[in-house]
C-alpha positions in Angstrom: -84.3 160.7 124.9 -84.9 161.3 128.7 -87.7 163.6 129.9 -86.0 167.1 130.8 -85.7 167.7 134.6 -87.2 170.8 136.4 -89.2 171.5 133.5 -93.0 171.8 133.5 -95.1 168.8 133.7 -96.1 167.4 130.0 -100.2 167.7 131.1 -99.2 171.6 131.7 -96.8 171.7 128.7 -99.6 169.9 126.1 -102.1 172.7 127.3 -100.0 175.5 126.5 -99.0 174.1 122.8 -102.4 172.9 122.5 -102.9 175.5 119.6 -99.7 174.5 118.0 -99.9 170.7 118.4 -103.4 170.6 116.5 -101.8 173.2 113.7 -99.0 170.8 113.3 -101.5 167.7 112.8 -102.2 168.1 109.2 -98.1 167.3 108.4 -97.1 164.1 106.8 -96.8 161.2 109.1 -93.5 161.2 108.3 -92.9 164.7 109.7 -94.7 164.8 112.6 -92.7 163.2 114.6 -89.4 165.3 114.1 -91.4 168.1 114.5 -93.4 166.9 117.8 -90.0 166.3 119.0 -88.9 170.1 118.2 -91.7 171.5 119.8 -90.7 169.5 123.0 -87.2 170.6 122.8 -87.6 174.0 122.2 -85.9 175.4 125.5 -82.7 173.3 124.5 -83.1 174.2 120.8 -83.2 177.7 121.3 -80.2 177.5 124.0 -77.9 175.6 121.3 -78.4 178.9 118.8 -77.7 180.9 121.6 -74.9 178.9 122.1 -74.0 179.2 118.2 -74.3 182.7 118.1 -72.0 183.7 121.1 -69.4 181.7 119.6 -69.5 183.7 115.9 -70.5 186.7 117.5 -67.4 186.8 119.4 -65.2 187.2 116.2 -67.4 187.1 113.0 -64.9 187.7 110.4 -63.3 184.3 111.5 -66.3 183.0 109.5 -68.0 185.2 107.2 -64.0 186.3 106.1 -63.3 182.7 106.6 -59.5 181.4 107.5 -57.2 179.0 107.5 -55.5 177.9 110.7 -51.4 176.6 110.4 -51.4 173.0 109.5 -55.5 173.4 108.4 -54.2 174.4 105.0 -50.4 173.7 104.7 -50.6 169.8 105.5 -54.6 169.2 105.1 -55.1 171.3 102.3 -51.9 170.8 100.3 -52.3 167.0 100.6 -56.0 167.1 99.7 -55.3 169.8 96.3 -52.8 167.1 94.7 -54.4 163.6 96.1 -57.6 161.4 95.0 -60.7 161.7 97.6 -59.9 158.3 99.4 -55.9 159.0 100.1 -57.1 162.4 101.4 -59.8 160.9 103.8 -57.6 158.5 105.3 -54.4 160.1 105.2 -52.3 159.5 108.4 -50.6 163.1 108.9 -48.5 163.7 112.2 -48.8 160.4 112.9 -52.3 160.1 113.4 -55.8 160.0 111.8 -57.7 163.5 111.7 -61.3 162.5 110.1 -62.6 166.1 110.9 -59.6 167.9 109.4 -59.0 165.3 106.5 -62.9 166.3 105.5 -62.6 169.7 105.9 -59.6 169.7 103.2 -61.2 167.8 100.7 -64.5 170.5 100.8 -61.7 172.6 100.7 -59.9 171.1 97.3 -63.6 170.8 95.8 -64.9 174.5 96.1 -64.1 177.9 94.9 -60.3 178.5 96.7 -62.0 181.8 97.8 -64.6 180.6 99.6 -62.7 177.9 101.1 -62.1 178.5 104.5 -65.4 179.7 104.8 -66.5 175.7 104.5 -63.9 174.7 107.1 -64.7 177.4 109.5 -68.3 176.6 109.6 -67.6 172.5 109.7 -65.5 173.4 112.5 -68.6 175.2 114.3 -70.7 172.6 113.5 -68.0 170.5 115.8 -67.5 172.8 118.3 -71.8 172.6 118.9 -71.4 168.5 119.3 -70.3 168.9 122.8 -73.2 171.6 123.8 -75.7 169.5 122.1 -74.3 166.1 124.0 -75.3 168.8 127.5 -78.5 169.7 126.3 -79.9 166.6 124.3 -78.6 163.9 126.4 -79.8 162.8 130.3 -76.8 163.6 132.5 -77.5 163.1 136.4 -75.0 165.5 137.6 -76.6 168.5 135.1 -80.4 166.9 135.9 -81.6 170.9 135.9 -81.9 173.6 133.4 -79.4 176.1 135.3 -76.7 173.3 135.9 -77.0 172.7 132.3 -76.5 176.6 131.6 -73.8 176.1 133.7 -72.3 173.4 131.7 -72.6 175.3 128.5 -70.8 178.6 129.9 -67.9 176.2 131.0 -67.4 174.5 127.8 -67.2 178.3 126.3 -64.6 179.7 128.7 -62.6 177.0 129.3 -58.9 178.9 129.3 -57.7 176.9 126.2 -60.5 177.9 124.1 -58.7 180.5 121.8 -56.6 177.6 120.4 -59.4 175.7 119.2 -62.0 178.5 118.1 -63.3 177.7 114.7 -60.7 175.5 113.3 -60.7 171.6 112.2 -57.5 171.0 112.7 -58.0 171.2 116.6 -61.9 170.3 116.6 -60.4 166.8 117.9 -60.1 168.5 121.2 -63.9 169.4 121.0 -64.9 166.3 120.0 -62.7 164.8 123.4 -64.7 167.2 125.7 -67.7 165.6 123.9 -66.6 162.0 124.5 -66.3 163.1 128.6 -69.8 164.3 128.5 -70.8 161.2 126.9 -69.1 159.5 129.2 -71.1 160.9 132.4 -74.6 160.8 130.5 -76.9 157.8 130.8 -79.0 155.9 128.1 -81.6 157.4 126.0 -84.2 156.0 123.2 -82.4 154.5 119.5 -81.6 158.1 118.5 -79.9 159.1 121.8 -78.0 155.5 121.3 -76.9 155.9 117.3 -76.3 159.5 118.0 -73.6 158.9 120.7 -72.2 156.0 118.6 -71.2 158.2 116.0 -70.1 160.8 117.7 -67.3 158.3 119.6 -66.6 156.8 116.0 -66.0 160.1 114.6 -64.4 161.6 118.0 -62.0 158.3 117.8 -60.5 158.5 114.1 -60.0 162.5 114.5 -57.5 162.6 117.4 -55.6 159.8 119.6 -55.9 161.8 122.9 -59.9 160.9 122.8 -58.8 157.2 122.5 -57.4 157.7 126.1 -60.9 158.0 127.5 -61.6 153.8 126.7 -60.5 152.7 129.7 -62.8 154.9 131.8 -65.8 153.8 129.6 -64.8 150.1 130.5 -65.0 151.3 133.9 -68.3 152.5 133.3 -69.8 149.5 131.8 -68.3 147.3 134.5 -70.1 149.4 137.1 -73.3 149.7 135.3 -73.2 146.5 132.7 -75.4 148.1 129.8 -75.2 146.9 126.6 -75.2 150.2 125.4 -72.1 151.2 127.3 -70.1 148.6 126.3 -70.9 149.2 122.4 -69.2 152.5 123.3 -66.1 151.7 124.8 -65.9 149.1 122.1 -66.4 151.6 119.4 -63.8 153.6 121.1 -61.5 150.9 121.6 -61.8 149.9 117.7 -60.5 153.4 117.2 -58.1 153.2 119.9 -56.5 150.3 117.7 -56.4 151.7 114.4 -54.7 154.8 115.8 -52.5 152.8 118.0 -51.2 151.3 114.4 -51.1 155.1 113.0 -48.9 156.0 116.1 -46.5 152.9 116.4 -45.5 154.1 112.5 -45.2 157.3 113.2 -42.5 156.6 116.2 -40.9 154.4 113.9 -40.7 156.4 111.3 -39.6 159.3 113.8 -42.9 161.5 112.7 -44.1 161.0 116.8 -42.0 160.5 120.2 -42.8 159.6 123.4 -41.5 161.9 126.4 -42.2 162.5 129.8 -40.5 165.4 131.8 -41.8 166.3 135.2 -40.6 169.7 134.9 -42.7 170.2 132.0 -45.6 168.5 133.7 -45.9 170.3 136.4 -45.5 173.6 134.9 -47.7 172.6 132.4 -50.3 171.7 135.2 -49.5 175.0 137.1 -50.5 177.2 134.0 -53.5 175.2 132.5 -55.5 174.3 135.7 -54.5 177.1 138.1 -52.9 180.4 136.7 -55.2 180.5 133.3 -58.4 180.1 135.1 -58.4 182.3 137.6 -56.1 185.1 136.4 -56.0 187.6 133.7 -54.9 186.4 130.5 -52.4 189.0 130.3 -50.7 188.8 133.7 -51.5 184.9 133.6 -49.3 184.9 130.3 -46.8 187.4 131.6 -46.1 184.9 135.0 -45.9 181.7 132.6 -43.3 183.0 130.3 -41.4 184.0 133.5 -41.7 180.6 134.9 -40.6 179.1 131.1 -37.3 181.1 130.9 -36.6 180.0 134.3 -37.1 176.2 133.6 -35.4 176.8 130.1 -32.0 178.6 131.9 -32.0 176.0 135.2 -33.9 173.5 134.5 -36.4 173.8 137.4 -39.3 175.4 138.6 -39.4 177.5 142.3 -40.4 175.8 145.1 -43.7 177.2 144.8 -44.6 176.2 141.7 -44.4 172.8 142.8 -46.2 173.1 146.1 -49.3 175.2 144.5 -49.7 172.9 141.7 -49.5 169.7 144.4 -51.8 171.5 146.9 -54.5 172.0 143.7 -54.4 168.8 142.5 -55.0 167.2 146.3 -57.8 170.2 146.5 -59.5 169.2 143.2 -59.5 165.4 144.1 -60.7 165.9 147.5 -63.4 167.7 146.4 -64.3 165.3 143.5 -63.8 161.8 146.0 -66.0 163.3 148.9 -68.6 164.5 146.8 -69.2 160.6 146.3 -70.4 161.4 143.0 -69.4 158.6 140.2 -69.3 161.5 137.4 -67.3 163.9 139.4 -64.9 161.2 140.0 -65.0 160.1 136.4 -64.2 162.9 135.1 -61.1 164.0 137.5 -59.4 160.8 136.2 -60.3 161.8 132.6 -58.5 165.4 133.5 -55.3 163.8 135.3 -54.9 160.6 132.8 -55.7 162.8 129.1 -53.5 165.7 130.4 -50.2 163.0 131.3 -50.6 161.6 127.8 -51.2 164.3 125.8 -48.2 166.3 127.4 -46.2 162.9 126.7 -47.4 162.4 123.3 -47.0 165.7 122.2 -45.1 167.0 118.6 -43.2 168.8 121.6 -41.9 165.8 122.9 -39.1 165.8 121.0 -36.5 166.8 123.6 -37.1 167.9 127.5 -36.5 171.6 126.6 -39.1 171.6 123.5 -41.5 170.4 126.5 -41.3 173.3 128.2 -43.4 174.9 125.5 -46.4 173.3 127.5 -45.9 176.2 130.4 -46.9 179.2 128.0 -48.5 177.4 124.7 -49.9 174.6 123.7 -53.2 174.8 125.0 -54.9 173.0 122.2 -53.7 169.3 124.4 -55.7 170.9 127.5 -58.7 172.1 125.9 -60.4 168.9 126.8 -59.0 168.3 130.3 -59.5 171.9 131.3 -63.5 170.9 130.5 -63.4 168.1 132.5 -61.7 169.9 135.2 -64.5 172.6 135.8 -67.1 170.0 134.4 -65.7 167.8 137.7 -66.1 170.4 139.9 -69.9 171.2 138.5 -70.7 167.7 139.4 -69.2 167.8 142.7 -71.2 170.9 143.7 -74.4 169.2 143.4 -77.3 169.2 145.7 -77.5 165.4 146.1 -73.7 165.1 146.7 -71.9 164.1 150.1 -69.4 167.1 150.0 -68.8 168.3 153.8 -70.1 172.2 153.7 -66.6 173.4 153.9 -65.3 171.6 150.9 -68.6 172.4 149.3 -67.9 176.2 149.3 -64.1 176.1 148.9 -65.6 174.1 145.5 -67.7 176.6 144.9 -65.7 179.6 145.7 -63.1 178.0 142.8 -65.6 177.4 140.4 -67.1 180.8 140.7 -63.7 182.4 140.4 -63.0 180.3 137.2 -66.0 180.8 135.6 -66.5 184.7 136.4 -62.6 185.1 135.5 -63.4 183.0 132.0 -65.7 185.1 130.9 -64.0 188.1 131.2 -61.2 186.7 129.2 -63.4 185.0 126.5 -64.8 188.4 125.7 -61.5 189.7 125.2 -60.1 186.9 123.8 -59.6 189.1 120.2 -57.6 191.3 122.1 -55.7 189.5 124.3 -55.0 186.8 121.3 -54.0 188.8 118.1 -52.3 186.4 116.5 -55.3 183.9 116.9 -57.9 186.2 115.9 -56.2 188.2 113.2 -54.1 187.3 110.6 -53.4 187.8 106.0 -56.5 188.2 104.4 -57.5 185.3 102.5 -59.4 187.2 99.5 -55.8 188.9 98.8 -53.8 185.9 99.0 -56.1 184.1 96.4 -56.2 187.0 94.1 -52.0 187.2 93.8 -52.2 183.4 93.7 -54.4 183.3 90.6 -52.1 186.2 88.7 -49.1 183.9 90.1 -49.2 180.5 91.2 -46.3 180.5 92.3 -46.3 182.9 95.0 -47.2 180.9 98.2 -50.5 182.2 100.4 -50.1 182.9 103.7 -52.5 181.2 106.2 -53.1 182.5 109.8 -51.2 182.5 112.3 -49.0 185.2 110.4 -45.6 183.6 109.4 -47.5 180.5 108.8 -47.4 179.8 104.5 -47.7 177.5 101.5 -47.2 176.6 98.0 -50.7 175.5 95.5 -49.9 174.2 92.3 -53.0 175.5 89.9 -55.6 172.8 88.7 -55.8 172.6 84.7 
């Protein structure tokens, strides 16, 4: 692991600990390293529970109630209850492989039914700490210092998408992408940093195809840097890339995936996710994009203006990132621009042109990564060693600011402004009317959302 920039100097940081070093010095051999390690880390340590806490605090009775999310329980859940532990793990649904969510139903199948969701709520947190721990853990030039880092972490918490993939495995794939970009940007560490990063790609790669996308850019990276370590990981992430490409080509045979590309759809789709949801309201942010839906759905176009503010934004954004002549920034915009296209393209919405539309108001689980790398981008851009002119400099900052003060105004009232994400059947309940009848199908949040459970002898 790389020494933390713009912290104090290790002579200064050994006196202080002094006391605590020569406490520790009576552990096992084979503890005192781990817990050396610990003591040095103790900033970034104590900003990941901070980081934890924020993210139950903000609606504890998702975990300690514990839920199921939609497909979480009646796909995952209900294939896992009536198949064998291997079919389970490697079990192809939607077209794909989902390693987090496969997991998470088989805990499910194992444990009490009551305290089920509990284990896939907390597995899901567990994911959703990966990509703060890949900020705080790893050496990343463009976050080289503790308040860029902070930065970072209040990004990755407010990007606008991040109702859709609070606390549940069936979405943690787009955690795990954001945590692929930030690998991406980060440079070599010692054997843990490397094994670390490894897995998370392996694991990132067979849980989701849209983190598959990212390959190419890490060939990229290896051409321009030619470490060996950089090319394990965009071969790890190619192997991936493969096995889901095989997934994929079944499911469009068998019709279970289509392929789809509407600029209509993109463009209002990149109009709502990069512009309106970040720096508006969630409320009147919502209210304009349903507007803007109907109207695509009833004419099948967008107003003029649509189009020219969503141009003008994308020109602004890569401006910013190309004069800032910093290889992260510019990383990072192509990750937003090429995993947005494909995930919009690749989407269960890409059925038909008018199920497309969807993208304008919902969706936001496909942009949760790409919103990351977005504000990430701009981050990166901003920073003190960059080339950015002074005027781009503080139009980039004046963006970022607004998206980042406007975030966390809506992540706080995220429960309110997102009832049906943040409320839903009791689970307790259901269980209990389940066990007098098993027959009667439990209801799973978001309300409407329901399935059958044959009981187990």
């Amino acid at each position: 692991m790389a020494s933390r920039p713009g912290h104090a100097s290790p002579a200064r940081v050994d006196q202080k600990l002094a006391p605590t070093i020569s406490s520790l010095s009576s552990w096992p051999a084979g503890l005192q390293r781990p817990l050396d390690w610990a003591v040095g880390r103790r900033y970034e340590l104590v900003a990941l529970v901070l980081y934890a806490f924020v993210l139950v605090a903000r609606a504890p009775w998702v975990l300690v109630l514990g839920r199921f999310w939609a497909e979480e329980a009646t796909v995952h859940l209900a294939y896992a209850w009536n198949h064998s532990f291997l079919d389970a793990l490697t079990a192809p649904q939607f077209g794909y492989c989902n390693l987090v969510a496969n997991v998470a139903a088989i805990i499910a199948s194992r444990v009490p039914l009551e305290s089920a969701p509990r284990f896939t709520t907390a597995l899901a947190l567990l994911v959703q700490l990966i990509p703060a721990a890949m900020i705080l853990f790893t050496s990343i030039p463009a976050l080289s210092t503790p308040l860029r880092k902070v930065g970072a972490l209040l990004l990755l918490l407010v990007a606008p998408a991040n109702p859709d993939v609070y606390l549940n495995s069936i979405n943690s794939q787009s955690v795990l992408c954001s945590a692929a970009g930030i690998i991406l940007i980060s440079e070599p560490g010692g054997r843990a940093d490397r094994c670390g990063k490894w897995v998370v790609l392996g694991v990132a790669g067979l849980s989701g195809v849209a983190i598959t996308f990212l390959a190419p850019l890490f060939w990229v990276q290896w051409w321009l840097e030619r470490r060996r370590d950089r090319l394990t990981q965009a071969l790890v992430l190619s192997a991936c890339a493969l096995l889901q490409f095989v997934f994929i080509s079944r499911g469009i045979a068998h019709e279970q995936r289509h392929l789809r590309f509407s600029s209509t759809a993109l463009v209002g789709a990149a109009y709502g996710k990069f512009i309106a949801m970040p720096l508006m309201p969630t409320r009147p942010a919502n209210l304009q994009l349903a507007q803007l839906r109907q109207n695509a759905e009833e004419t099948g176009a967008l107003p003029g203006w649509v189009w020219f503010a969503t141009a003008a934004g994308c020109a602004a954004f890569l401006l910013v990132c190309w004069r800032s002549g910093n290889r992260a920034a510019m990383l990072l915009a192509a990750a937003t621009l090429w995993v947005a296209l494909l995930s919009l393209c690749g989407s269960r919405d890409a059925t038909s042109d008018l199920n497309l539309l969807a993208h304008i108001t919902s969706a936001h689980r496909y942009y949760y990564a790409p919103q990351c790398f977005f504000l990430l981008a701009l981050l990166a851009s901003l920073g003190p060693r960059t080339s950015l002119p002074p005027a781009l400099r503080v139009f980039g900052a004046l963006w970022l600011g607004a998206a980042l003060l406007v975030g966390m105004v809506n992540f706080a009232c995220g429960p309110l402004e997102w009832p049906s994400i943040f409320s839903g059947p009791a689970w307790s309940s259901q269980v209990e009317q389940w066990r007098k009848d098993p027959s009667k199908p439990l209801a799973v949040w978001p309300a409407g959302w329901q399935f059958s459970l044959p009981s187990k002898p």
